[in-house]
C-alpha positions in Angstrom: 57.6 123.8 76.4 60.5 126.2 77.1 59.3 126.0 80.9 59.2 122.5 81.2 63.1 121.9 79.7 64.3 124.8 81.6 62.5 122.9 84.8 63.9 119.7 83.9 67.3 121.0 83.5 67.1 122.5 86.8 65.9 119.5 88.5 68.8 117.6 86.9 71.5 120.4 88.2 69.6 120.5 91.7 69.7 116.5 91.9 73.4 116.7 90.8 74.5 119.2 93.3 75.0 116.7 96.3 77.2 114.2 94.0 79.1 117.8 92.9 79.8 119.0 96.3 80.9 115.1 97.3 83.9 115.4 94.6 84.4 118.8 95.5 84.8 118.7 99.4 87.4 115.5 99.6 90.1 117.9 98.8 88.5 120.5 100.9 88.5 118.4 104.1 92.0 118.3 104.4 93.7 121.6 106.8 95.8 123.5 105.4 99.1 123.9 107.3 98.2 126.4 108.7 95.0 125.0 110.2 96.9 122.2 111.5 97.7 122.6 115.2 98.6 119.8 117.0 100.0 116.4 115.2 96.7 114.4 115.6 95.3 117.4 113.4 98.6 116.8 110.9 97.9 112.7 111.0 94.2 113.2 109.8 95.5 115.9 107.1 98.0 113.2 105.9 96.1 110.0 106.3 93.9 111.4 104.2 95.6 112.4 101.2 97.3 109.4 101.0 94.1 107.5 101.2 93.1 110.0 98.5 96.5 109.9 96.1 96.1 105.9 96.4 92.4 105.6 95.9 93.0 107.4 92.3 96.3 105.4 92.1 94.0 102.0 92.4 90.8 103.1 90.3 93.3 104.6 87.7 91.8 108.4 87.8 95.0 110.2 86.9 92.9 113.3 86.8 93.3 113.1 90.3 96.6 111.7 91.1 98.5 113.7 88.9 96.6 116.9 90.6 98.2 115.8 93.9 101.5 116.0 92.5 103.9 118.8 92.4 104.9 119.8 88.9 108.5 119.9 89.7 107.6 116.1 91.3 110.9 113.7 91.6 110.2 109.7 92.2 112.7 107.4 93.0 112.2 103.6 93.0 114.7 101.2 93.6 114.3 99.2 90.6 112.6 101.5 88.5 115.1 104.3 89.1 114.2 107.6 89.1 111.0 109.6 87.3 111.2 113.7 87.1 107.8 115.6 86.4 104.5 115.1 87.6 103.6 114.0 84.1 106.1 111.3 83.5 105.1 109.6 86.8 101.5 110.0 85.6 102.1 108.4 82.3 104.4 106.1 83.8 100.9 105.2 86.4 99.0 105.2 83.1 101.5 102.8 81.5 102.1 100.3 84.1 99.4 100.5 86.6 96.1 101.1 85.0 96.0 97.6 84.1 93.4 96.7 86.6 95.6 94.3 88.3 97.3 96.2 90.7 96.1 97.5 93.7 98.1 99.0 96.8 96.9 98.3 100.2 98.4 100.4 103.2 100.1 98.1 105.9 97.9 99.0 109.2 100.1 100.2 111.8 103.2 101.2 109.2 102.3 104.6 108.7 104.3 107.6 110.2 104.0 111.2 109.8 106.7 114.4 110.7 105.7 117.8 110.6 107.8 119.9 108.5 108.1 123.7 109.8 107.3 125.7 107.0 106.6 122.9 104.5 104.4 120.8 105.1 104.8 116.9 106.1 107.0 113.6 106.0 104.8 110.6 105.2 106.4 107.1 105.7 105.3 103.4 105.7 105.1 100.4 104.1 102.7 99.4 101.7 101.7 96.2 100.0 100.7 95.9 95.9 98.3 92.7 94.8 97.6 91.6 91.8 93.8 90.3 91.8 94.8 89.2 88.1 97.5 87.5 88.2 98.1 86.7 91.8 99.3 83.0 91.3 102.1 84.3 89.5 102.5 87.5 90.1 102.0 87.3 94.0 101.9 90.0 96.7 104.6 92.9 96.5 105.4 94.8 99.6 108.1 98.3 100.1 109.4 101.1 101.9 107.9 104.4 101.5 108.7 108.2 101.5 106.7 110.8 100.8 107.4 114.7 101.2 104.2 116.3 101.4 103.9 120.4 100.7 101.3 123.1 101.5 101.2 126.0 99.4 98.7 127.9 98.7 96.5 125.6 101.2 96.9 122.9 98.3 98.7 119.8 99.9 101.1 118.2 96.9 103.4 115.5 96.9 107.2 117.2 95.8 109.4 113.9 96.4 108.6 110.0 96.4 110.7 107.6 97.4 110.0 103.4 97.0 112.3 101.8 98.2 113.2 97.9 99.6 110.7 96.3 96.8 110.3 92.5 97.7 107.7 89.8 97.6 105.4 90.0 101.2 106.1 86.5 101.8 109.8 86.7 101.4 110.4 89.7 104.8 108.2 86.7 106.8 110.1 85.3 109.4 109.2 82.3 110.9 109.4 80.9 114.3 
């Protein structure tokens, strides 16, 4: 009996292992700084974390958004003004996001990355927020973005966020 549950255990750990290294390598696949050579290297290091810090944004894992921030994190939003601490901005996720009806989509061909000697990376774009809920009345929202990325430690972490130029999509339309 005692060989049989220690097998099945096993099997259970072994058939877990690929799902465990999954979670484990997203973070792992991004260079460090200083693996980062050229800026095609820095785009893919970037890209990803921001598809990363915005897939836990949208599913609501603040696990893993709040490990992306920098303790010492400062957010400013235009009409939200500003949020100090990585955990106010997660509680303030937790508060106002995690309501399943808000989802932020990246606006192809926004996105814009700096190196940052020393530091890390400037991210910048402009992305879009739906509301799968309540679109009818809540519409599509669409802003500005900043965000100061930092290496330490090889650990990418956002320090400072800015949102900025917060306006329905439809209303930055110009017609011809």
């Amino acid at each position: 009996m005692k060989i049989c549950c220690r097998w099945s255990f096993c099997t259970v750990i072994a058939a877990m292992l690929p799902f465990m290294a999954l979670a484990t390598s997203a973070q792992e696949k991004v260079a460090s700084l200083e693996e980062i050579k050229n800026q095609a290297d820095l785009d893919q290091a970037i890209t990803e974390l921001d598809r990363q810090l915005f897939d836990a944004y949208n599913r609501c894992d603040l696990k893993k958004f709040d490990s992306m921030l920098a303790d010492d994190n400062e957010f400013y939003h235009d009409q939200g003004g500003v949020t100090l601490g990585h955990e106010k901005l997660t509680e303030s996720v937790k508060n106002n996001i995690c309501t399943a009806d808000t989802q932020r989509v990246l606006v192809p061909g926004t996105l814009k990355i700096y190196y940052m000697k020393g530091y890390g990376a400037i991210e910048m774009g402009v992305h879009r927020f739906m509301h799968p809920k309540t679109a009818s009345t809540n519409g599509t929202g669409e802003a500005s973005f900043v965000h100061l990325w930092q290496c330490k430690d090889g650990n990418w972490k956002i320090t400072r966020a800015l949102s900025y130029d917060h306006h329905s999509a439809q209303a930055k339309t110009i017609s011809k």
